[in-house]
C-alpha positions as CSV (number, residue, x, y, z in Angstrom):
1,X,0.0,0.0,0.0
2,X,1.5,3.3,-1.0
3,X,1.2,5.9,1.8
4,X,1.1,10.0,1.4
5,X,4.0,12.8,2.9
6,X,1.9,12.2,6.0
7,X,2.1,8.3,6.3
8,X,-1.7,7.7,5.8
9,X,-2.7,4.9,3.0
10,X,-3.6,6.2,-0.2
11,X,-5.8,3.6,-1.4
12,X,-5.8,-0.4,-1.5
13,X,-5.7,0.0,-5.0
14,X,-2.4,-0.8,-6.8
15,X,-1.3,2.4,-8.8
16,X,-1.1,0.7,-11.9
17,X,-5.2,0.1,-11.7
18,X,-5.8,3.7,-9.9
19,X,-3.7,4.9,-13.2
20,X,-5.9,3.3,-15.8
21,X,-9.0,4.3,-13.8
22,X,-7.5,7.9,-14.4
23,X,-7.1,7.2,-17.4
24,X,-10.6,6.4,-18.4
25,X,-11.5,9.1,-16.9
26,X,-9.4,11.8,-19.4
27,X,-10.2,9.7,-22.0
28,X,-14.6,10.3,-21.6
29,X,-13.6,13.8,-21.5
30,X,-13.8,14.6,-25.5
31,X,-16.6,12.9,-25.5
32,X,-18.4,15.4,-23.1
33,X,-16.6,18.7,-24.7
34,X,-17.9,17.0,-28.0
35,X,-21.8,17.4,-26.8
36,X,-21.6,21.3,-27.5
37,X,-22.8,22.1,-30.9
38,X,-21.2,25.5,-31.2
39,X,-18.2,26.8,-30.3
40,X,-18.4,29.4,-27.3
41,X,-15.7,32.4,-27.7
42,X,-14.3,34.1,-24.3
43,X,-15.3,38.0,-24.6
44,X,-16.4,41.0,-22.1
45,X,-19.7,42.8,-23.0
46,X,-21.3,44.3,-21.4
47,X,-24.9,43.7,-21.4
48,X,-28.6,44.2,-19.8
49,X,-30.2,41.3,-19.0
50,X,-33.9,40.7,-18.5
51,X,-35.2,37.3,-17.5
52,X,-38.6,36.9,-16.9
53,X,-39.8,40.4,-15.2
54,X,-36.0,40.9,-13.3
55,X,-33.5,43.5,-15.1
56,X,-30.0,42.7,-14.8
57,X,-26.5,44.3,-15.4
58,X,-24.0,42.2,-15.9
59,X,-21.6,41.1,-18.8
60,X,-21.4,38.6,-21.3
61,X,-18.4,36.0,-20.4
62,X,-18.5,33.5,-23.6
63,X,-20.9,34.1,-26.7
64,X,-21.3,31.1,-29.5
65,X,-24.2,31.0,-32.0
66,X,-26.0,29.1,-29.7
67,X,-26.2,31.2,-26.1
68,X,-23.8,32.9,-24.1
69,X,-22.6,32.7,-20.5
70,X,-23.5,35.5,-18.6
71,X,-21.9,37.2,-15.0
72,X,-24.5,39.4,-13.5
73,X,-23.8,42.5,-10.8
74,X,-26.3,40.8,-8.5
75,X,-27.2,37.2,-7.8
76,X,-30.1,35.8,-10.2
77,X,-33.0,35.2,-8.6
78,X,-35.8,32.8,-10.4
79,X,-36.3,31.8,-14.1
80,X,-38.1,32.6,-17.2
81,X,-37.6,34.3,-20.7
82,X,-34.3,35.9,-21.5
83,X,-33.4,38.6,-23.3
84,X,-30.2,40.0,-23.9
85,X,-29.1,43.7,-25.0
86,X,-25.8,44.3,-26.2
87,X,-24.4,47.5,-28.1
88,X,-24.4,46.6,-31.6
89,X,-26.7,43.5,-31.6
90,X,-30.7,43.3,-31.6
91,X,-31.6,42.1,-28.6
92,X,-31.1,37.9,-28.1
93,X,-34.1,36.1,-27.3
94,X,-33.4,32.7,-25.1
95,X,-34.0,30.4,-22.6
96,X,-32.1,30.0,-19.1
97,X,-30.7,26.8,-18.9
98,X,-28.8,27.1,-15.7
99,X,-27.5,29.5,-13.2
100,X,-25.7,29.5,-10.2
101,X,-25.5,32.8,-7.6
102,X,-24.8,35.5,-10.5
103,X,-23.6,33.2,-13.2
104,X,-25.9,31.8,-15.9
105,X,-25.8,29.9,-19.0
106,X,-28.7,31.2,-21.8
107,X,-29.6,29.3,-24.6
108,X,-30.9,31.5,-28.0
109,X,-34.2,30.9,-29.1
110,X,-32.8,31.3,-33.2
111,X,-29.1,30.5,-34.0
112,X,-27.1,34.0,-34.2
113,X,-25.7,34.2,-37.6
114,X,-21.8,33.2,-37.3
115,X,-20.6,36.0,-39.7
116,X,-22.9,38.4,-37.3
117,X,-21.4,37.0,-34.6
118,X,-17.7,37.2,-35.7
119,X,-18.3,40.9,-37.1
120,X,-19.5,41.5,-33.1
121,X,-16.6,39.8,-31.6
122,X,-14.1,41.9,-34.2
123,X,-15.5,45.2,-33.0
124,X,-15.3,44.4,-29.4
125,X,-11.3,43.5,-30.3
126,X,-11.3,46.9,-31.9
127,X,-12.9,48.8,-29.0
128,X,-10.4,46.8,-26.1
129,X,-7.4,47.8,-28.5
């Protein structure tokens, strides 16, 4: 039995088995990544956020043609429809899928066009510059 720094036992296993378990492991990870159907590009926007009758300031974190995570200023309280303003975009209809204290995934109602999208992303490189 191998033991830690400390002395304790780190497991009955042998560390040949506890390294293919790993293994495993790493190796169901591209499966999981490869459940996304769009790409989500890293960006700060910020944005107003309405979802269902609660207003929202806050930023966009990741944008893809299918949703965008979202940090709010304050914590996210309930569910409903989504709608997201951003300078230079009409404002993004979605769904909340998830959300956690002020963090939040939304899903879009349409796919936003990926030249749109990319033309978006450019000017916010533009603006940062």
């Amino acid at each position: 039995m191998e033991r830690t720094r400390r002395g304790s036992p780190t497991s009955a296993v042998p560390a040949q088995d506890r390294l293919e378990g790993s293994l495993e492991l790493v190796s169901a990870l591209p499966r999981q990544l490869d459940q996304r159907q769009f790409v989500r590009l890293p960006v700060q926007a910020r944005a107003r956020i309405r979802i269902g009758k609660r207003a929202y300031a806050g930023y966009i974190e990741e944008i893809s043609e299918g949703g965008v995570r979202i940090v709010t200023l304050t914590p996210i309280r309930g569910a409903g429809p989504v709608v997201v303003q951003v300078p230079d975009l009409e404002p993004l209809k979605g769904e909340l899928r998830w959300f956690a204290g002020r963090v939040a995934g939304i899903r879009f109602r349409l796919k936003l066009d990926a030249i749109v999208m990319h033309h978006w992303l450019s000017l916010r490189i533009r603006t940062a510059a």
